[in-house]
C-alpha positions as CSV (number, residue, x, y, z in Angstrom):
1,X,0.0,0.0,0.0
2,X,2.7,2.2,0.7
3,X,3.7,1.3,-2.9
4,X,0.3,2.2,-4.0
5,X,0.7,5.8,-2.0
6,X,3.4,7.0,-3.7
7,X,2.0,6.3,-6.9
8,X,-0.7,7.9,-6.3
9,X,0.7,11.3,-4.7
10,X,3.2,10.9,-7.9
11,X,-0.2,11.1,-10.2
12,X,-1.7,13.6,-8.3
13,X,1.8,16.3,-8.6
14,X,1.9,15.2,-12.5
15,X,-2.3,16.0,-12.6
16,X,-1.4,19.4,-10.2
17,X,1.4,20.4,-13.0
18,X,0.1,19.7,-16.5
19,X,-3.8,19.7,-15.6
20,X,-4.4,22.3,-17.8
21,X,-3.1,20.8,-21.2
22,X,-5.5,17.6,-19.8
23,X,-8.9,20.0,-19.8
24,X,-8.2,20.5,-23.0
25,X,-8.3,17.1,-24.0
26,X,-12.0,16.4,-21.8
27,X,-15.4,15.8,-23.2
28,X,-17.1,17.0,-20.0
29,X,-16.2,18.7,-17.0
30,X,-16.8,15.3,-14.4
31,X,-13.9,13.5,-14.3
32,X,-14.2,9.7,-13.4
33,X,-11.4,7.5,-11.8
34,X,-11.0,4.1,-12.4
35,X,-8.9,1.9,-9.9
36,X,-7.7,-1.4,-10.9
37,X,-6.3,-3.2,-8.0
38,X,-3.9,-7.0,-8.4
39,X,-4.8,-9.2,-5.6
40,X,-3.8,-12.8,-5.0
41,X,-6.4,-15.2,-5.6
42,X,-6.1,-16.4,-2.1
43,X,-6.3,-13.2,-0.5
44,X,-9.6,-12.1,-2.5
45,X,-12.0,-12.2,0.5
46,X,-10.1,-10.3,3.0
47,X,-9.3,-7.2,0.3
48,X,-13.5,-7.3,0.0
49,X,-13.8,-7.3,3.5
50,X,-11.3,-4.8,4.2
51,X,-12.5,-2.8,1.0
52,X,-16.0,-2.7,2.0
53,X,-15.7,-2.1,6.1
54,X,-13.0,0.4,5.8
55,X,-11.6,1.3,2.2
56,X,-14.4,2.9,0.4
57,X,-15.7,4.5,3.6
58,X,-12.6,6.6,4.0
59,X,-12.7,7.4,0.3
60,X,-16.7,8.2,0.6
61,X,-15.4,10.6,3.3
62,X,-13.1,13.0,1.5
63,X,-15.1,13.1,-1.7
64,X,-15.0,9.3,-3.9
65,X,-18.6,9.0,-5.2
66,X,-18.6,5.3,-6.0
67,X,-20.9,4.6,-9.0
68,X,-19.0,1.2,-10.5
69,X,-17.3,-2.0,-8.8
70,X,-16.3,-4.7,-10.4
71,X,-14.4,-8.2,-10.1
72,X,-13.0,-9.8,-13.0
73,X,-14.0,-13.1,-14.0
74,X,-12.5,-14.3,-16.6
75,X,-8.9,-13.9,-17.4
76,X,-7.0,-11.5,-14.6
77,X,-9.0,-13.1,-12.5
78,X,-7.2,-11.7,-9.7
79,X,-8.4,-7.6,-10.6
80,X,-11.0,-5.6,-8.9
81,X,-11.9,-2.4,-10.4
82,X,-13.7,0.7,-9.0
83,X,-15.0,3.9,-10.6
84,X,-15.5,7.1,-8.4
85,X,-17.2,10.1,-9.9
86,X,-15.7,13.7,-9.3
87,X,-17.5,16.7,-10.1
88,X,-14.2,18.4,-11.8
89,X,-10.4,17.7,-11.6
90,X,-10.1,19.9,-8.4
91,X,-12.7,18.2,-6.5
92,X,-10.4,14.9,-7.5
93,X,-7.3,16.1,-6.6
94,X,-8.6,17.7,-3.2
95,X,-10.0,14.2,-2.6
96,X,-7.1,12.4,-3.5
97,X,-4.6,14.5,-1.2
98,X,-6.9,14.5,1.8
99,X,-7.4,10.9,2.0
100,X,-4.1,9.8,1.2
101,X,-2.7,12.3,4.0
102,X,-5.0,11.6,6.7
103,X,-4.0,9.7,9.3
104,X,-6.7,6.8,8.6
105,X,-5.3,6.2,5.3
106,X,-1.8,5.6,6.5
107,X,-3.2,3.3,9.0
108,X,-5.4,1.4,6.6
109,X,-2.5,0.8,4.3
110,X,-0.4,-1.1,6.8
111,X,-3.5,-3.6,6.9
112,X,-3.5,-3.4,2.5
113,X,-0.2,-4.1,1.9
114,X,-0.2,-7.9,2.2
115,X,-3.9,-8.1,0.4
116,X,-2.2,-6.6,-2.7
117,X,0.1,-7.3,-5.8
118,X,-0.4,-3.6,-7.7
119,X,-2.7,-1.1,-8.4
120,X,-3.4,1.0,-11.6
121,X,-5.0,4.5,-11.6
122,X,-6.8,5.7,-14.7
123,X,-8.4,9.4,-14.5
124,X,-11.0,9.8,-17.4
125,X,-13.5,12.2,-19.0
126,X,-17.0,10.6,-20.1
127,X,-18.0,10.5,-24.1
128,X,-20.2,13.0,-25.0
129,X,-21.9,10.1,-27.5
130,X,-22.2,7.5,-24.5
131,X,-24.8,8.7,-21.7
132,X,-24.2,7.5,-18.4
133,X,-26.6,5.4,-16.4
């Protein structure tokens, strides 16, 4: 998880820098992050129960707005994914400091590093041609 930290505070200084050549580039002002997460195929119940009592309620409580989970089934069989909604690339980045500098978060990750092999961080724009349900 620590792993997973600085990856993401890496991401959010590149986003902080160049986020202004990246508005340029999006269909719509909501921005949408999608986390794929690498977890052993053993260890696939206690990241769920982990994810559900205590990730995503630290998330929910800087800002994530959940709106997609998934696990996959066939073929990386060993990835979950999750998409949080952001009204605008501030509101993500302001999320994604506060929660990876609160105290909680560097507890929680002590208790996620074993549950995890890698995690991949995608920060999107919706089509204009595809409506969201």
């Amino acid at each position: 998880m620590r792993i997973l930290s600085v990856c993401f505070l890496a991401l959010a200084i590149l986003l902080l820098m160049t986020h202004t050549d990246s508005l340029a580039q999006q269909q719509s002002a909501k921005v949408y992050v999608m986390i794929t997460v690498t977890v052993p195929l053993g260890k696939l119940p206690e990241y769920h129960a982990l994810a559900e009592k205590e990730l995503i309620p630290l998330q929910e409580k800087y800002g994530f707005r959940f709106i997609a989970g998934w696990q996959t089934i066939i073929g990386d069989i060993e990835e979950t994914i999750r998409v949080a909604e952001f009204d605008n690339i501030e509101a993500f980045l302001k999320a994604r400091v506060s929660s990876f500098g609160s105290p909680e978060w560097k507890a929680l990750a002590d208790k996620f590093d074993p549950l995890m092999r890698g995690a991949q961080t995608r920060v999107l724009s919706a089509l204009p041609y595809i409506k969201m349900k």
